[in-house]
C-alpha positions in Angstrom: 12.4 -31.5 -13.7 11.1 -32.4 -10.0 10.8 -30.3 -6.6 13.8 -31.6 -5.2 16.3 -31.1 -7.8 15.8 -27.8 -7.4 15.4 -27.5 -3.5 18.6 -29.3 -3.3 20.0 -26.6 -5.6 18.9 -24.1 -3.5 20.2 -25.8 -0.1 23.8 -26.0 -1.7 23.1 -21.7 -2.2 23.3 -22.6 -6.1 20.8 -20.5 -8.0 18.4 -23.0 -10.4 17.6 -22.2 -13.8 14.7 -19.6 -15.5 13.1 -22.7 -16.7 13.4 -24.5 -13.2 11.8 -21.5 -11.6 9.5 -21.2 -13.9 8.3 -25.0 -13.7 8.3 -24.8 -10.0 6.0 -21.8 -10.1 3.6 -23.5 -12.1 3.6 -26.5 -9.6 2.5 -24.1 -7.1 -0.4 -23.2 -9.2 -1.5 -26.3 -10.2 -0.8 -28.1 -7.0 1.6 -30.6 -8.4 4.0 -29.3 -6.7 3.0 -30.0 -2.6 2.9 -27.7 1.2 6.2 -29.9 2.5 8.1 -29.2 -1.4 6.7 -25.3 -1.2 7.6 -25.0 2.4 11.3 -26.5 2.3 11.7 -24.3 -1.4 10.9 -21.2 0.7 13.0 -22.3 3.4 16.0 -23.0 1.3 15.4 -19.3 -0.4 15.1 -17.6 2.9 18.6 -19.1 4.1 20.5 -17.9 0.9 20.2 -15.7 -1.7 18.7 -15.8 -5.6 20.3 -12.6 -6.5 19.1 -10.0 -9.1 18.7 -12.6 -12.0 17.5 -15.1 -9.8 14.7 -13.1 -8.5 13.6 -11.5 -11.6 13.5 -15.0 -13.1 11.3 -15.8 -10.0 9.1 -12.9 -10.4 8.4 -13.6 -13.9 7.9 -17.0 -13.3 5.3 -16.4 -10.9 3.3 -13.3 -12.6 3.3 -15.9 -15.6 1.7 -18.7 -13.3 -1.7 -16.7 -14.2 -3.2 -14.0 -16.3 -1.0 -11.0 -17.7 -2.9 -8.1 -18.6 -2.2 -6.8 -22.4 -3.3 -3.6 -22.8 -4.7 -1.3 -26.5 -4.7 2.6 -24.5 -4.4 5.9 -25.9 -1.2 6.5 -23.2 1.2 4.9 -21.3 -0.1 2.4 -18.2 1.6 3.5 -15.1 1.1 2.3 -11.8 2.4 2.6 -7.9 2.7 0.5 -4.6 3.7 1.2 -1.1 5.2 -1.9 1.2 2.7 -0.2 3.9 2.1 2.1 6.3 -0.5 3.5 8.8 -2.9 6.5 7.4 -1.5 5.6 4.1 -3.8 6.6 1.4 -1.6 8.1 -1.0 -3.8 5.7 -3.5 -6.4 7.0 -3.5 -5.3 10.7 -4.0 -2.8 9.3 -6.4 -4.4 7.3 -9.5 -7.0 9.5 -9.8 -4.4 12.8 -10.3 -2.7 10.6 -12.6 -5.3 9.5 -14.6 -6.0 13.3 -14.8 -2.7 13.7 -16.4 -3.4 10.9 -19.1 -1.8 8.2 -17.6 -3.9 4.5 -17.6 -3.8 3.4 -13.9 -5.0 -0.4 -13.1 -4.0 -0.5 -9.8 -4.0 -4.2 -8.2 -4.2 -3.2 -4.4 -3.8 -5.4 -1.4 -6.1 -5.7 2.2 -4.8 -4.8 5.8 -1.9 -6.9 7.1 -1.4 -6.7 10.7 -0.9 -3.0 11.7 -1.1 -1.0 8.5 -4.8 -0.6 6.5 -5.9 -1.7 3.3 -6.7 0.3 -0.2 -9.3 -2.3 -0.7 -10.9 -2.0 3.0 -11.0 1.6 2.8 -12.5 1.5 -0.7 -14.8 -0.7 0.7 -16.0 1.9 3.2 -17.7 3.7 0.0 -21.1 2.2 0.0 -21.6 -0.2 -3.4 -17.9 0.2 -3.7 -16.7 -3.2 -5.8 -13.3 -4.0 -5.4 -13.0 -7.1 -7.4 -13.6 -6.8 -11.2 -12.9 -9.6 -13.6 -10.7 -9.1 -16.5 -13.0 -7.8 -18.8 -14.7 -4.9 -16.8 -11.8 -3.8 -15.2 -10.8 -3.0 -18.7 -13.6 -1.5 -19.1 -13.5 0.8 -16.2 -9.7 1.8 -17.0 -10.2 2.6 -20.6 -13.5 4.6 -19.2 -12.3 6.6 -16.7 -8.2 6.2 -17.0 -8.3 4.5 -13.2 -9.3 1.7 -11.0 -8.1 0.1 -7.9 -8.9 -3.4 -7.6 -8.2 -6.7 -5.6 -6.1 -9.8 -7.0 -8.2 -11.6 -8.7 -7.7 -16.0 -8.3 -6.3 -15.8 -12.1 -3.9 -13.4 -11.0 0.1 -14.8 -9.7 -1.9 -17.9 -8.0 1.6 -19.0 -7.5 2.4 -16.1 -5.6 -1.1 -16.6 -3.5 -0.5 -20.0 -2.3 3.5 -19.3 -1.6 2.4 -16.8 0.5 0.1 -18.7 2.5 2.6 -21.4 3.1 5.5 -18.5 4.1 3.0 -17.1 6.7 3.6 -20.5 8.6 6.9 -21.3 7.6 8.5 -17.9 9.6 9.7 -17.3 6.0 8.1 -14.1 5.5 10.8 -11.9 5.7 12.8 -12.7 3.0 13.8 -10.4 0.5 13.7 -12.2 -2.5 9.8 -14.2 -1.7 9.2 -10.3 -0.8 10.4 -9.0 -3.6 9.1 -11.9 -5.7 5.6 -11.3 -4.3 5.2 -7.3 -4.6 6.4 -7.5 -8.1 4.3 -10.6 -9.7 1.2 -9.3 -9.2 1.9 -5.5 -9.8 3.8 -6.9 -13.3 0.8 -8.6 -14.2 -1.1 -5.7 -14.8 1.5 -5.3 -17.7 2.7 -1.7 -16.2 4.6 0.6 -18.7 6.2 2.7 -15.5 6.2 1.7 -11.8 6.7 3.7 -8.7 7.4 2.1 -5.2 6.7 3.9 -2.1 9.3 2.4 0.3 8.0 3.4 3.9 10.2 3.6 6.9 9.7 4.4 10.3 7.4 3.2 13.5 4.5 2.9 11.6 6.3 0.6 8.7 7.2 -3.0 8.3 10.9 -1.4 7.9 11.6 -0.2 10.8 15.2 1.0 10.0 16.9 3.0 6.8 18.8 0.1 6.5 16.5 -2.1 5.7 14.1 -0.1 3.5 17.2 0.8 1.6 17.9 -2.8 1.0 14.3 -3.7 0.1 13.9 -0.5 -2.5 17.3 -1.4 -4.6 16.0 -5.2 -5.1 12.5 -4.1 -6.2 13.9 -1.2 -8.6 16.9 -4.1 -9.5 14.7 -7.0 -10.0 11.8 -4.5 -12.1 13.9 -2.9 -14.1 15.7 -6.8 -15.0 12.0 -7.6 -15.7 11.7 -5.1 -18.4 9.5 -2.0 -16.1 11.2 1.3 -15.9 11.0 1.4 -12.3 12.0 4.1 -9.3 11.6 3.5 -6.0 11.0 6.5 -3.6 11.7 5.8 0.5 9.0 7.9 2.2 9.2 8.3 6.3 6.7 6.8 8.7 7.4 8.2 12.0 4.0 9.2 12.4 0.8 8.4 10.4 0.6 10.2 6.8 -2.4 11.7 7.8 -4.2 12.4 10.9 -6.6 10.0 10.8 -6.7 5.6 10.8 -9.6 3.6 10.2 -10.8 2.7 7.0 -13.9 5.5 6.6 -12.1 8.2 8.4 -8.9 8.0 5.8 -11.0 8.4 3.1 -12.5 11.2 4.5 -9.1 13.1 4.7 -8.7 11.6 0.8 -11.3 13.7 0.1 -10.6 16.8 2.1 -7.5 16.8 -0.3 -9.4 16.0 -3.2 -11.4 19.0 -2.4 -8.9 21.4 -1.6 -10.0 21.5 2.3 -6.9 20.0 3.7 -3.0 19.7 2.0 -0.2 18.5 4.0 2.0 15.7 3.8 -0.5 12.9 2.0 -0.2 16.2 -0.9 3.6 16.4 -0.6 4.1 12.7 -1.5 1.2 12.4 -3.9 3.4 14.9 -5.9 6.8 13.7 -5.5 5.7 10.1 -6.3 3.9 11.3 -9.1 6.6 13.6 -10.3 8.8 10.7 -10.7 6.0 8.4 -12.7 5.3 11.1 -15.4 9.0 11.2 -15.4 9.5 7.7 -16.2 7.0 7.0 -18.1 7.7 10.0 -20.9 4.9 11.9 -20.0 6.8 15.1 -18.5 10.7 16.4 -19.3 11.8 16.0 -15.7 10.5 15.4 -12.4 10.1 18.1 -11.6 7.9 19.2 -14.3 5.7 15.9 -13.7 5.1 16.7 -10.0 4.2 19.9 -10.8 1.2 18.5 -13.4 0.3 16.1 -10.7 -0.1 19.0 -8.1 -2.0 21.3 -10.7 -4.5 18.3 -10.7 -5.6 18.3 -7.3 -5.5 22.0 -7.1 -8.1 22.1 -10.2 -10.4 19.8 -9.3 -9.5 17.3 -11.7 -8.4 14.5 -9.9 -11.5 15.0 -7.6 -13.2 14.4 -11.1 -11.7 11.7 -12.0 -11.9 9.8 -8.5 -15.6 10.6 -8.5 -15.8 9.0 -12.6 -13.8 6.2 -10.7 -16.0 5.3 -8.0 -19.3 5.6 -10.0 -18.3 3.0 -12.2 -16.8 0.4 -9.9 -20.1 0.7 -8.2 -20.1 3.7 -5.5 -22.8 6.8 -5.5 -22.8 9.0 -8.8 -22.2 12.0 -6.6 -20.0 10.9 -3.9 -17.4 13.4 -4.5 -20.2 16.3 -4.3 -21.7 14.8 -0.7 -18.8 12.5 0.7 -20.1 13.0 4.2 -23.1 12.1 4.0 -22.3 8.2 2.4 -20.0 7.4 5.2 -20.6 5.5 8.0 -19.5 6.8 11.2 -19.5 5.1 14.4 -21.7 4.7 17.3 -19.2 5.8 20.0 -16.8 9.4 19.8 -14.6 10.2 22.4 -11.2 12.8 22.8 -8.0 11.5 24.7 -6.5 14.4 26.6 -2.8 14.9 27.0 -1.6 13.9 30.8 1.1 16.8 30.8 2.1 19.8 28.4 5.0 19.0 26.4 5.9 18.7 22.6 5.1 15.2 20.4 8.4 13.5 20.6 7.5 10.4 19.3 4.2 8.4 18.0 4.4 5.0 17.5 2.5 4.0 14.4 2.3 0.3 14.8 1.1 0.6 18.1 -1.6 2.9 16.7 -2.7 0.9 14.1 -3.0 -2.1 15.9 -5.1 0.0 18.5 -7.5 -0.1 15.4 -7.2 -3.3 14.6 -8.4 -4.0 17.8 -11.4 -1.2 17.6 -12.2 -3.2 14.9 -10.8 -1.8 12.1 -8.5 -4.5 10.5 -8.8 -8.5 10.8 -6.6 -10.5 13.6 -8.0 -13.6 11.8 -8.8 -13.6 7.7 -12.0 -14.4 8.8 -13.1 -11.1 11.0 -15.7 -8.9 9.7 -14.1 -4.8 9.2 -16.4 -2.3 10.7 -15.5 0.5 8.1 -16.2 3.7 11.0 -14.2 3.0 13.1 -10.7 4.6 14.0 -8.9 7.7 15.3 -9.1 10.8 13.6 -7.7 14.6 14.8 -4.6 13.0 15.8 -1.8 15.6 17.2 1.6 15.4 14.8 5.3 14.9 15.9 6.8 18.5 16.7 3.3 19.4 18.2 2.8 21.4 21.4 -0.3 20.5 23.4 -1.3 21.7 27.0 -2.0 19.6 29.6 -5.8 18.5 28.6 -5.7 18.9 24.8 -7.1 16.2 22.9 -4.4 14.3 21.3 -6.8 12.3 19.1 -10.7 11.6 18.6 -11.5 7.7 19.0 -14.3 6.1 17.3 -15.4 3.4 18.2 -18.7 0.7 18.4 -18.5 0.1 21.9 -17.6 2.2 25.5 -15.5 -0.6 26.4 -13.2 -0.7 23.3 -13.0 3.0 23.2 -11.6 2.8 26.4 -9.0 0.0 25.5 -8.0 2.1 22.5 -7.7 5.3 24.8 -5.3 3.2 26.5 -3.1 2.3 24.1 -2.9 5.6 22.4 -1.2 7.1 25.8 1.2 4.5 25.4 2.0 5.3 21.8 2.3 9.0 21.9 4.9 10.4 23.6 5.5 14.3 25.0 8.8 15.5 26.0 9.6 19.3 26.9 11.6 19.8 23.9 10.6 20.1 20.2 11.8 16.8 18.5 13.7 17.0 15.3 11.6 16.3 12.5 12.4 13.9 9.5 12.0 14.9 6.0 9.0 13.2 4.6 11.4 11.9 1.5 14.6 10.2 2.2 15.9 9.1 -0.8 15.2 8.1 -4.7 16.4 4.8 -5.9 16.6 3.9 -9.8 
């Protein structure tokens, strides 16, 4: 076999072969294969399409370019991912609850990407908090305490990791089956009995439009499910942040107001219905129904607060976190309110605009390179439907410096926007796919 037999394939929209897919992901992670071969493969995938069989035989081929996970548990391993979202930290509310419920949860979890946060980032914000475990101890901690939420390791899809790369300067990104491909390999490798996908939709989302995260959940669920994972994908809305908060310290502080039983909400809400449909899948309740109503009984118990605490003890965090969570986070140097303009009712908030505002605090990374400080953020921010007086705070921003707070307070006028009537409000689920 050789890289251009099979690009040529591709160019004539002819689908190659498991085995030609499978060689060509192992050139990628051993090199033999080259940036121009890589590049022109994900070029000629972008302009057609690999189809169900094609990208599951693509998926596999690339979870097997590394290390698979093979797993000796007392109960099913189950595991979730979101395609990202801004105050998304359904995670870490999540694995811990499930865990609670019996479930094994090694959760491979992913940084920020341009306006949406990062599990790992806000785990981060934990002091002593490791997010990358080699093989061994991450077996360790799972068996331990039936949870852990980890970072790719190099051994991990490489072939996935360096496709990537070369797609983020190719302008091949968007492509459903090299997405598709990408979310899957890695999440597969962790050997997953069950898998949930949160599907996010909205302003604050990469899919912008029903259409599109529609699309994107049926060749996930397809393409899993063809791979051998009993897999349901859930589309979630993202018209405004999931909580009230963004920034990496000041999500997990509204993580732990649920895991406490201070604050419920929407971040609750999902946590349930994705779990609901996990438990579900993976044999571990009747019905949905009756799984989302273990997964709530967790956080309402204290369980899952349990559990989260077991969780962060061993991958590194304070043995009483849970207990004191306040006082281990940082919190920044600069705190400031943004008052509404005009009375009127939240008509709209554009998440992406948001998030990059934090980003820009900094928050996230606009180069791999940048340094996250972990306190900064917006937190107390006003939700869609809302009715504020002229002079209400719409949000608090933290920030490091006077200057940046007022960029930020800037850019958060421009993304929240008050109208004198009450907007229609989405429902936080759309739709169940598989």
């Amino acid at each position: 076999m050789d890289a251009r037999t099979i690009i040529t394939k591709l160019r004539r929209h002819e689908v190659p072969t498991t085995d030609e897919l499978r060689w060509f992901a192992q050139g990628l992670a051993d090199r033999s294969v080259s940036d121009a071969q890589a590049g022109a493969f994900a070029m000629a995938v972008c302009m057609g399409s690999l189809g169900t069989e094609g990208r599951a035989a693509l998926t596999l081929a690339m979870r097997d370019s590394g290390q698979v996970m093979r797993w000796r548990l007392p109960g099913p391993v189950i595991d979730k991912h979101s395609t990202g979202g801004v105050g998304d930290c359904v995670s870490l509310v999540l694995a811990p609850a499930l865990a609670a419920c019996g479930g094994y949860v090694p959760m491979i979890s992913g940084r920020g990407l341009g306006h949406t946060g990062g599990t790992l980032d806000k785990l981060e914000s934990i002091p002593g908090f490791a997010t990358m475990l080699g093989r061994e101890r991450l077996s360790e901690v799972v068996a331990k305490t039936g949870c852990a939420i980890v970072g790719a390791t190099a051994d991990i899809a490489p072939a996935d990791k360096r496709l990537y790369a070369i797609r983020d300067v190719t302008a091949t990104v968007e492509s459903l089956d090299l997405i598709t491909a990408s979310i899957l390999s890695k999440k597969l490798a962790a050997s997953p009995d069950a898998l949930v996908l949160d599907v996010k939709v909205g302003s604050g989302a990469f899919m912008k439009s029903p259409e599109e995260a529609r699309a994107l959940a049926v060749a996930l669920t397809e393409t899993a499910t063809a791979a051998g994972c009993k897999t349901t994908a859930v589309i979630s809305d993202m018209s405004q942040p999931l909580v009230p908060a963004l920034g990496n310290a000041l999500e997990v502080a509204e993580v732990m107001k649920v895991l406490t039983g201070e604050a419920s909400g929407p971040l609750v809400q999902i946590c349930v219905a994705l779990g609901g449909v996990l438990l579900a899948d993976a044999g571990m309740a009747a019905d949905v129904q009756e799984g989302a109503d273990r997964v709530a009984a967790t956080l309402s118990s204290g369980q899952a607060a349990e559990r989260f605490g077991r969780m962060v003890a061993a991958q590194g965090g304070p043995l009483r976190f849970v207990q004191d969570w306040a006082r281990f986070l940082p919190e920044a140097n600069v705190i400031r309110e943004v008052a509404a303009p005009r009375a009127g009712h939240v008509a709209a908030i554009d998440g992406e605009a948001l998030g990059l505002a934090v980003v820009a605090l900094g928050g996230g990374r606009q180069v791999e390179s940048d340094v996250i400080n972990p306190a900064v953020g917006l937190s107390g921010l006003v939700r869609l439907g809302e009715k504020v007086a002229k002079g209400q705070p719409l949000v608090q921003i933290h920030a490091a410096r006077e200057d940046s707070a007022l960029a930020a307070e800037r850019a958060v006028l421009r993304a929240i926007t008050l109208s004198e009537e009450a907007p229609v409000l989405p429902d936080l689920i759309r739709e169940r796919i598989g």
